[in-house]
C-alpha positions in Angstrom: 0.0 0.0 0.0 1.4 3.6 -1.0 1.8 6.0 2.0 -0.4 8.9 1.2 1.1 11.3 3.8 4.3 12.0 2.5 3.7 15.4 3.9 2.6 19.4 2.4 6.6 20.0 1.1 6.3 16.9 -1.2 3.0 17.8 -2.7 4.3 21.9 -3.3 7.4 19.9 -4.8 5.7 17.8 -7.2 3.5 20.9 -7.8 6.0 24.0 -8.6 8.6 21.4 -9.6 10.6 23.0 -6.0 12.6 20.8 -4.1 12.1 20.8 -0.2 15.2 23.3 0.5 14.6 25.7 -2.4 10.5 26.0 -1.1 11.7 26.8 2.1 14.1 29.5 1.3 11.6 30.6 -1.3 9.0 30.9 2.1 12.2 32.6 4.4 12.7 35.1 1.6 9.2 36.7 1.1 8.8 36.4 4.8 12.0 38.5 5.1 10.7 40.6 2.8 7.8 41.4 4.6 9.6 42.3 7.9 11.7 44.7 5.7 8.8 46.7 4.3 7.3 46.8 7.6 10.5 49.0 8.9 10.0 52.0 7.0 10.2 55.2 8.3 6.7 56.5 8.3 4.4 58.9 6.9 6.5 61.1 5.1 6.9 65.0 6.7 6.4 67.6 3.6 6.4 70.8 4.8 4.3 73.2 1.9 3.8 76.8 1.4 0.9 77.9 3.2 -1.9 80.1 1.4 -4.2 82.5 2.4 -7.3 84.4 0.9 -9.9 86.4 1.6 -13.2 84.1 2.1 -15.5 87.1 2.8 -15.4 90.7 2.9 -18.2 92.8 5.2 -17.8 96.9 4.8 -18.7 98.1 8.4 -20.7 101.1 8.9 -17.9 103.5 10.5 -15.9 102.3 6.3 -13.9 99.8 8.2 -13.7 96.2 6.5 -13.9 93.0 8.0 -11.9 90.5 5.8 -12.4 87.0 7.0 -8.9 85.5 5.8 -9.0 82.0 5.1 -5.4 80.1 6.1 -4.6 77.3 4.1 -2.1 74.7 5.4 -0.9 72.2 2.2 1.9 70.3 4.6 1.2 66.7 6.0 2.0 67.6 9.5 0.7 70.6 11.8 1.8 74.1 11.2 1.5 76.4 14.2 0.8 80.4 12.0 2.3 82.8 14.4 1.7 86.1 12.4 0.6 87.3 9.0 1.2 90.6 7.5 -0.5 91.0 4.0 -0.6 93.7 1.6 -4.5 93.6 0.2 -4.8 95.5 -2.9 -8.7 96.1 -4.4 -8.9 97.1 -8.3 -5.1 97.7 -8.2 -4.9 100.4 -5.3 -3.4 99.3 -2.1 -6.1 99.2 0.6 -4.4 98.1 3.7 -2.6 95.9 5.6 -3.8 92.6 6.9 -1.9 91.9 10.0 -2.7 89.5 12.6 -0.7 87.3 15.3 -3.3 84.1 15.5 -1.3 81.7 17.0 -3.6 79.3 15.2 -2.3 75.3 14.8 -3.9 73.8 11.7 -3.8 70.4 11.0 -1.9 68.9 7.8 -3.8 69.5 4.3 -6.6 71.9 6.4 -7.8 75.2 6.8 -9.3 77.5 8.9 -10.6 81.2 9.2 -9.3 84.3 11.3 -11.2 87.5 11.1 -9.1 90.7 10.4 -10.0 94.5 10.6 -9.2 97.1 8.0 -9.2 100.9 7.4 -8.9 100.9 3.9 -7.7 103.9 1.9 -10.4 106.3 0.0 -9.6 105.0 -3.4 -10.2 101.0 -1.9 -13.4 102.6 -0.4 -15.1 104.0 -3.7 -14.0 100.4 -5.5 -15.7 98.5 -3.0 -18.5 100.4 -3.0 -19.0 100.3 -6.8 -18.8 97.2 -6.9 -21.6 96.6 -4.2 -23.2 98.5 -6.0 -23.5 97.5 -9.4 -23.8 94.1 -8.4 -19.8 93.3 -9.7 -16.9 91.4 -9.0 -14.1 93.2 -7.0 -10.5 92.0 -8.1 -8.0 91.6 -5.0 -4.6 91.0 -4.3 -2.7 89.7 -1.5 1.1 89.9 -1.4 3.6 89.6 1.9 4.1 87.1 4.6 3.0 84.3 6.7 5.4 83.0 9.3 4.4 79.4 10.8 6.0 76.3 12.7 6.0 73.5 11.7 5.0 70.7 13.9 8.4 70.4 16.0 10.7 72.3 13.6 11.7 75.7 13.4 9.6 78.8 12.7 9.6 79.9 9.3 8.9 83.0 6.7 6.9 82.1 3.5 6.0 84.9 1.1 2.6 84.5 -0.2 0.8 86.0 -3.7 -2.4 85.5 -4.3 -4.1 87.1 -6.8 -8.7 86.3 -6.7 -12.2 88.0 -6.8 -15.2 88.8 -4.8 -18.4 89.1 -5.7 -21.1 90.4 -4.3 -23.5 87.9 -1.4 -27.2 88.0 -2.8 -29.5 89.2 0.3 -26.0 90.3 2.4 -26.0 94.0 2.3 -22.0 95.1 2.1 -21.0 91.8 1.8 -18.4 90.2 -1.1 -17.5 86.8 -0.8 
């Protein structure tokens, strides 16, 4: 009588043509493998340029604007934005300064919104309200600097340019989003 348990090496030999020893190291060597890939370093930490831009624009009643500045981290780890200093130019007139010091963290590929206050100049005023008025788009630029930290690294300067347009919110009086 043939013995029919000759065992789980002899049938993968007669199968794949291996011999014991060569199935075996073909086994150690993928497993090997495995452990190898499993001792990478990690996510990888990109650090991007941040963005901002202006989400929504309200015209006070004492002429003061209210820009609500959206901050856009593209990095895969946290960036800590410690201050912001923006030139904001309205139909290619300077209108003010956006400065802040948020000390806002934003998590990697994220955003989030700060409100900033402006006293724009006369010319920025009249543009503004022209545009609110018949019912148009306002062209904006922003030009200057972010600094931000990135998750446990040093801080760091990056110069933004941004160049967009508002239009005016439907039932929002003074509003350009």
């Amino acid at each position: 009588m043939k013995n029919e348990a000759t065992g789980c090496w002899s049938g993968l030999a007669r199968w794949s043509g291996l011999s014991r020893w060569s199935g075996l190291a073909l086994l150690l060597s993928l497993l090997a493998a495995l452990v190898l890939a499993g001792c990478s370093s990690g996510p990888v930490r990109r650090v991007s340029e941040p963005s901002a831009r202006i989400q929504q624009l309200t015209v006070r009643a004492d002429g003061s604007w209210s820009a609500e500045l959206r901050i856009e981290n593209f990095s895969s780890i946290p960036m800590r934005f410690d201050s912001i200093d923006l030139t904001l130019k309205v139909a290619d007139t300077v209108a003010g300064n956006l400065r802040a010091q948020p000390g806002l963290s934003i998590g990697p590929e994220s955003a989030d919104v700060i409100t900033v206050t402006v006293a724009p100049q006369a010319a920025a005023k009249l543009a503004a309200a022209d545009a609110l008025a018949g019912g148009r788009s306002l062209a904006y630029a922003l030009s200057g600097h972010i600094n931000a930290t990135p998750d446990e690294g040093k801080p760091r300067d990056f110069e933004v340019e941004r160049s967009s347009a508002l239009s005016p919110a439907p039932g929002l009086p003074g509003v350009l989003r």
